[in-house]
TORMIGU-897281 format. One record per residue (C-alpha): x, y, z. Coordinates in steps of 0.25 Angstrom, whole numbers, plus 5000, padded with zeros to 4 digits. Layout:
# TORMIGU-897281
<rec px="X" py="Y" pz="Z"/>
...
***
This chain:
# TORMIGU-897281
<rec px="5252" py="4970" pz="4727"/>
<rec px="5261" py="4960" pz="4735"/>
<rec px="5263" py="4946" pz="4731"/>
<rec px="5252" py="4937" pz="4738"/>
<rec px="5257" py="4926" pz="4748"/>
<rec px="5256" py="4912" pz="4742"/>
<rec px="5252" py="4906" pz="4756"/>
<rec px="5236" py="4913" pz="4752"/>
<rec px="5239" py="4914" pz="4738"/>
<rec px="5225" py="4912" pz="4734"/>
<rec px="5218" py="4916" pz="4745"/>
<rec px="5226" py="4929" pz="4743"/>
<rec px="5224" py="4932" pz="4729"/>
<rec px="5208" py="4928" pz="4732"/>
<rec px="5208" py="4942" pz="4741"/>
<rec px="5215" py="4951" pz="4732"/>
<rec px="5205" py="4947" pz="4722"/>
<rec px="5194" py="4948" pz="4729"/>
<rec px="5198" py="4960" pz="4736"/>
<rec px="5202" py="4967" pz="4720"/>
<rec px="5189" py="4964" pz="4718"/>
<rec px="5181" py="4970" pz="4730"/>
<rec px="5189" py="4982" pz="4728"/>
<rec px="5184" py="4984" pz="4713"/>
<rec px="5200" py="4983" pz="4709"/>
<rec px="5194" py="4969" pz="4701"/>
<rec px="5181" py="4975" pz="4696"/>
<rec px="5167" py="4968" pz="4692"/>
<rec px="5169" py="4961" pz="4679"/>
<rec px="5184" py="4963" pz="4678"/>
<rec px="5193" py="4951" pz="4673"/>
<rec px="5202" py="4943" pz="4684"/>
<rec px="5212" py="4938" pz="4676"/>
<rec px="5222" py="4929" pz="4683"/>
<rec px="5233" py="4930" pz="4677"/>
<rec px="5232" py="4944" pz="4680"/>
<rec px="5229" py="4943" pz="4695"/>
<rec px="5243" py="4932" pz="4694"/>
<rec px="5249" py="4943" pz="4691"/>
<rec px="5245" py="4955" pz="4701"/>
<rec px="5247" py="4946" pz="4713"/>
<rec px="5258" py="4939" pz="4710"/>
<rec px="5252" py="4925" pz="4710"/>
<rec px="5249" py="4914" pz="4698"/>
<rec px="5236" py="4911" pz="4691"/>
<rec px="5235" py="4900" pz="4700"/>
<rec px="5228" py="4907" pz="4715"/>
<rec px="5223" py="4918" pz="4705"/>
<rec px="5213" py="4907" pz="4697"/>
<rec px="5211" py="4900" pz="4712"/>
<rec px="5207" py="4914" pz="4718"/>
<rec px="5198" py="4919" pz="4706"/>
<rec px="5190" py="4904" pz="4707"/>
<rec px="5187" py="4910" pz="4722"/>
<rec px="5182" py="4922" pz="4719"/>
<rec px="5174" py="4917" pz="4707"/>
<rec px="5168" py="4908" pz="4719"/>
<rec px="5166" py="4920" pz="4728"/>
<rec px="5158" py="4928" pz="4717"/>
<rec px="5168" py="4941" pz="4716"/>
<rec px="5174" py="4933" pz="4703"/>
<rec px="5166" py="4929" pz="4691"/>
<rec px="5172" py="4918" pz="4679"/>
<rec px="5169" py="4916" pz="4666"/>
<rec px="5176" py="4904" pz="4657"/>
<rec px="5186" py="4910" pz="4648"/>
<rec px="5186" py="4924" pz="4652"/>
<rec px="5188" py="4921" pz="4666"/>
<rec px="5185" py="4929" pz="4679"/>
<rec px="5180" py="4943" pz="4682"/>
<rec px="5173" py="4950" pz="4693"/>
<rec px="5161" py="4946" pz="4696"/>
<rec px="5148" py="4955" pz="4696"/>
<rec px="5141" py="4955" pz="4709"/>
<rec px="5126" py="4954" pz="4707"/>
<rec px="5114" py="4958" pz="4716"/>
<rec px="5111" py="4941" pz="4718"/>
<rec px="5127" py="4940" pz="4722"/>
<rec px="5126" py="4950" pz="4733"/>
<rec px="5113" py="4945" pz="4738"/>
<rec px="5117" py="4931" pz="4737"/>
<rec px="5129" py="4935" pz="4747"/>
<rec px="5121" py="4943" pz="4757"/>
<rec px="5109" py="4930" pz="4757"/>
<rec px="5120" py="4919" pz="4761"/>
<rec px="5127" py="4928" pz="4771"/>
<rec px="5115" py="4933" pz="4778"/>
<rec px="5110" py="4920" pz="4779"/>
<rec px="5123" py="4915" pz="4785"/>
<rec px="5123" py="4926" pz="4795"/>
<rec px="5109" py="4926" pz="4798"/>
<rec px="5111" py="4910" pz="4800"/>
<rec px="5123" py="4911" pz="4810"/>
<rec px="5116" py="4922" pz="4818"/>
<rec px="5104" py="4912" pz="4820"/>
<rec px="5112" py="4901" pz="4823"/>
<rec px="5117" py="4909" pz="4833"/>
<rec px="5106" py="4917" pz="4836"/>
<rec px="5111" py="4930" pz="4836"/>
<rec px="5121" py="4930" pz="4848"/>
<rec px="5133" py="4933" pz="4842"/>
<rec px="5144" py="4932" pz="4851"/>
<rec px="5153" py="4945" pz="4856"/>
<rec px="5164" py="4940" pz="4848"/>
<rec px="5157" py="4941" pz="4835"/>
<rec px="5150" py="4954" pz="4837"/>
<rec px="5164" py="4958" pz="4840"/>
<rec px="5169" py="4955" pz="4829"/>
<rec px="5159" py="4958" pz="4820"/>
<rec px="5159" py="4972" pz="4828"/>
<rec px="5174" py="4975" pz="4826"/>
<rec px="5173" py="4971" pz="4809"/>
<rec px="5160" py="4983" pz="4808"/>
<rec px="5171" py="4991" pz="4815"/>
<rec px="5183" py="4987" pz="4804"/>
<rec px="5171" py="4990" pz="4792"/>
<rec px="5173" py="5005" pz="4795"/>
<rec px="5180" py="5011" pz="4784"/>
<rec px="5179" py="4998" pz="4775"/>
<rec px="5170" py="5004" pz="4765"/>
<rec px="5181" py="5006" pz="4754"/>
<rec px="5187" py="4994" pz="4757"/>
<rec px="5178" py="4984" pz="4751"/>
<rec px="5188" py="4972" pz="4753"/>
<rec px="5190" py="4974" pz="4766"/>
<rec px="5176" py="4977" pz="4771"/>
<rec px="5173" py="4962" pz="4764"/>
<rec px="5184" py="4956" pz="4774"/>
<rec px="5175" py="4963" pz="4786"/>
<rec px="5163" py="4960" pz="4780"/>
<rec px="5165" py="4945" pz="4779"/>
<rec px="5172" py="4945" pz="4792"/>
<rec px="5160" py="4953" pz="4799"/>
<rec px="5149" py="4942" pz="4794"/>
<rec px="5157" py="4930" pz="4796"/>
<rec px="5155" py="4935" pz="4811"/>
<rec px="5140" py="4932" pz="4809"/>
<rec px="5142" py="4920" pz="4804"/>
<rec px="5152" py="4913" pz="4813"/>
<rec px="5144" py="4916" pz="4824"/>
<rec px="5135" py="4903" pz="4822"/>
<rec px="5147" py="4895" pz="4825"/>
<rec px="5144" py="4887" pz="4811"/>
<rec px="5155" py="4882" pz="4802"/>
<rec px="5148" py="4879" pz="4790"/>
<rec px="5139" py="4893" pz="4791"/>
<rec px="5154" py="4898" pz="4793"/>
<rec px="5159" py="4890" pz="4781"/>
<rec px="5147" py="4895" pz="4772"/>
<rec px="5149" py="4909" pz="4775"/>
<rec px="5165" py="4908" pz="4771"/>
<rec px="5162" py="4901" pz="4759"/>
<rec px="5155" py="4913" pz="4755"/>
<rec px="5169" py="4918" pz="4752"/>
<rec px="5168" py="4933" pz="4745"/>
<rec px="5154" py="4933" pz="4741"/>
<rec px="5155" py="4941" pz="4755"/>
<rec px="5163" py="4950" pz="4744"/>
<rec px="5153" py="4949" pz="4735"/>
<rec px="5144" py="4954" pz="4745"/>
<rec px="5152" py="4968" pz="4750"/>
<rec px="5155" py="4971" pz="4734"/>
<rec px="5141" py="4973" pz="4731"/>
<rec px="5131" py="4973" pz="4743"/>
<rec px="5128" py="4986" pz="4750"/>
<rec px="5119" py="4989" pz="4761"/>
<rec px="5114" py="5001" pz="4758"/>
<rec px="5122" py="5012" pz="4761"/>
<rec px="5128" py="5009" pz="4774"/>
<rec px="5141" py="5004" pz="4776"/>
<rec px="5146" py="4991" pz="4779"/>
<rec px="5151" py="4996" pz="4792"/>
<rec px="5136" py="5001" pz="4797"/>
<rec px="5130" py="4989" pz="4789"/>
<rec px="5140" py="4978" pz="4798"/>
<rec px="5137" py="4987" pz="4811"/>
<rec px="5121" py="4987" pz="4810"/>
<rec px="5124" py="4971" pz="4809"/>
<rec px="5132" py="4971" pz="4820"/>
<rec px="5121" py="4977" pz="4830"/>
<rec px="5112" py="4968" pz="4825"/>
<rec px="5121" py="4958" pz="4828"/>
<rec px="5123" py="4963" pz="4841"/>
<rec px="5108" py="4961" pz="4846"/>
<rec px="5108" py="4947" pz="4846"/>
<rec px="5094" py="4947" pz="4840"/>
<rec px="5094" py="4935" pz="4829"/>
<rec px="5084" py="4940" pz="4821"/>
<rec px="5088" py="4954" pz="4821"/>
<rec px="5103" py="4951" pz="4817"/>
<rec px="5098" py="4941" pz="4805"/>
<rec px="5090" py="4954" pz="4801"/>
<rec px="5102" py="4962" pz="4801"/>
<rec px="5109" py="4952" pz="4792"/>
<rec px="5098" py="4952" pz="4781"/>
<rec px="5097" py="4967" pz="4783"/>
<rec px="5113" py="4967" pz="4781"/>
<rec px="5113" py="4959" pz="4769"/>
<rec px="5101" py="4967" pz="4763"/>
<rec px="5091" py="4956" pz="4761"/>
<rec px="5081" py="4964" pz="4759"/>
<rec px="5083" py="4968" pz="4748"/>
<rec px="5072" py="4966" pz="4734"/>
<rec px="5083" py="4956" pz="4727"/>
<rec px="5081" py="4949" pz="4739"/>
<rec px="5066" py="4950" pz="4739"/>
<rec px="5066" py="4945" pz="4723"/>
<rec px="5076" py="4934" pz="4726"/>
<rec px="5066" py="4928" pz="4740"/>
<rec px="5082" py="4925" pz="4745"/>
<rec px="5079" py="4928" pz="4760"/>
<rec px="5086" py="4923" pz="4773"/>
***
């Protein structure tokens, strides 16, 4: 692996871990021990602790006092806490802006289905679109703190792609079906499509009476 630019140092070592660990190169449960991520990208202890304190905060990390961090396991209550907060986002911003999206959105959320084809093995990757597909949504509104919320969210949208499935289709036909919604204009029909997409209807939601 090449040496990483200082400039990002932090930012940079953040990525390749979180990326190790959407992978399944870092797998659940297995120590992170800094000195040996020091010494694999070629950087001191120092952005190593800094980047491991965010991703503990993300929720892909997991510390414990004296024996230090690991990979956390990812629970059925993670994955639905993640989908409740970004659907409510979504389905807020396409209220606010009652589900006229503009052209330029639509376009770009229409050109990221497109990049998802072939993604499906490259779990890292198809986090990156993912992320960058709903942050379509939820700029729409034109709202800086619904934006700044969202982006404080960080990789518990990881969180989400590593465990939550929606059925068997792909994330391709899954981001496509909300695309045409999207498409109609239809307020009512979009903020459906969003539920459907998270898969709020499931019986852990029914137990839990956490609905948007």
């Amino acid at each position: 692996m090449a040496k990483l630019n200082y400039r990002t140092l932090r930012q940079e070592v953040v990525d390749e871990i979180r990326q190790k660990i959407l992978t399944g190169e870092f797998k659940e449960g297995e120590r992170i021990k800094e000195n040996e991520i020091a010494t694999l990208f070629g950087v001191s202890r120092g952005p190593v602790r800094e980047a491991l304190r965010q991703i503990e905060q993300e929720g892909l990390v997991h510390y414990e006092r004296n024996v230090g961090c690991s990979v956390a396991a990812i629970t059925q209550k993670d994955v639905y806490e993640v989908c409740l907060l970004r659907a409510a986002l979504e389905v807020l911003s396409v209220k606010l802006c009652h589900g006229k999206i503009s052209k330029g959105t639509l376009d770009k959320m229409r050109e990221s289905v497109q990049r998802m084809k072939g993604m499906e093995t490259d779990l890292y990757a198809l986090t990156q679109e993912d992320k960058f597909f709903h942050n379509c949504l939820v700029e729409e509104a034109q709202v800086s703190r619904l934006k700044h919320t969202w982006w404080t969210m960080g990789s518990n949208h990881a969180v989400l792609l590593c465990a939550h499935q929606n059925g068997t289709k792909t994330h391709y036909d899954q981001h496509l079906e909300l695309l045409q919604c999207c498409e109609s204009g239809d307020t009512a029909k979009i903020v459906e499509a969003i539920k459907a997409h998270y898969n709020l209807k499931t019986d852990y939601v029914q137990r839990t009476q956490l609905q948007i």
